[in-house]
N, C-alpha and C positions, 0 to 999 in steps of 0.2 A: 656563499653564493646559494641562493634560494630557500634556506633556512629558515628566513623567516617566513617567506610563501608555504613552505612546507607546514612547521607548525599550526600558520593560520588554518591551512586544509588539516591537519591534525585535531585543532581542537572543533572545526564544525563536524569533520568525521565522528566526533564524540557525543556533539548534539544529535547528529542522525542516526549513531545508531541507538539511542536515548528513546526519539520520538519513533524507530521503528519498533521497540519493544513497546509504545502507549500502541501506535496502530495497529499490531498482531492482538493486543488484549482486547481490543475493540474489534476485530475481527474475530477473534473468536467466541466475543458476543453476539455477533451477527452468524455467525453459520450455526451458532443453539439455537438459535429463533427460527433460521432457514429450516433446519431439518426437522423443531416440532411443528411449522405450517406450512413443512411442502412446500417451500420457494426454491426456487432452481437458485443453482447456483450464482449463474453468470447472470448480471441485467446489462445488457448493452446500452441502453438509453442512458443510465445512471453512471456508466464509465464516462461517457460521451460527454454527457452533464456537467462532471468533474472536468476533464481536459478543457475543456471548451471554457471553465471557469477560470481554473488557473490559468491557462494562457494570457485569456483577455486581461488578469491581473499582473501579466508581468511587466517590469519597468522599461524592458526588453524584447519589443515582439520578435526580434532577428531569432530571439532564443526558444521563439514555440517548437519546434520541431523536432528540437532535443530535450524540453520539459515534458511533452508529447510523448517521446518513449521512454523517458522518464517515469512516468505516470502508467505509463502500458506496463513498462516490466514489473512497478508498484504492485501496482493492480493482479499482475500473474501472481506472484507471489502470494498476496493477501488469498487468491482464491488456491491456489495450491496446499495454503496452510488452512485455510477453512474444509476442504476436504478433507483433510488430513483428521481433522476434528469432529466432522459429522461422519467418518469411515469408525472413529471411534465409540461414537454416539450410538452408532449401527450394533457396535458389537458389545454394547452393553458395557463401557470403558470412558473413562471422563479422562481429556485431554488433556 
């Protein structure tokens, strides 16, 4: 009994955390470039951009609201770890 739902949630769990270790590498090419040209961290328009993209692409709109903080907590995180990165950058320290 659910075994096999299990698994299947097991092996996407594996793709994602796969494509979250590509997305932190790409974030923390984005917060190098942030901190040598003084861009703020956070750009709102550019979150909004994204959300507002994926949603409209899913096969599911019932499901915007939870792809929506989906993408918000993404997003915290990415910008938590690019701090994390340009805090290093500050102190003469490669992340």
């Amino acid at each position: 009994m659910l075994e096999a739902e299990r698994q299947e949630i097991n092996e996407i769990d594996a793709q994602l955390t796969a494509l979250f270790e590509k997305r932190l590498a790409v974030a923390h090419k984005i917060a190098t470039v942030k901190y040598e040209n003084k861009i703020p961290l956070t750009n709102v328009l550019r979150e909004q951009e994204v959300i507002s993209q994926q949603t409209a692409a899913l096969a599911d709109p019932t499901l915007a609201p939870y792809l929506t903080d989906w993408y918000r907590s993404t997003m915290l995180i990415a910008k938590q770890y690019q701090a994390h990165v340009i805090k290093g950058l500050q102190n003469g320290k490669s992340v």
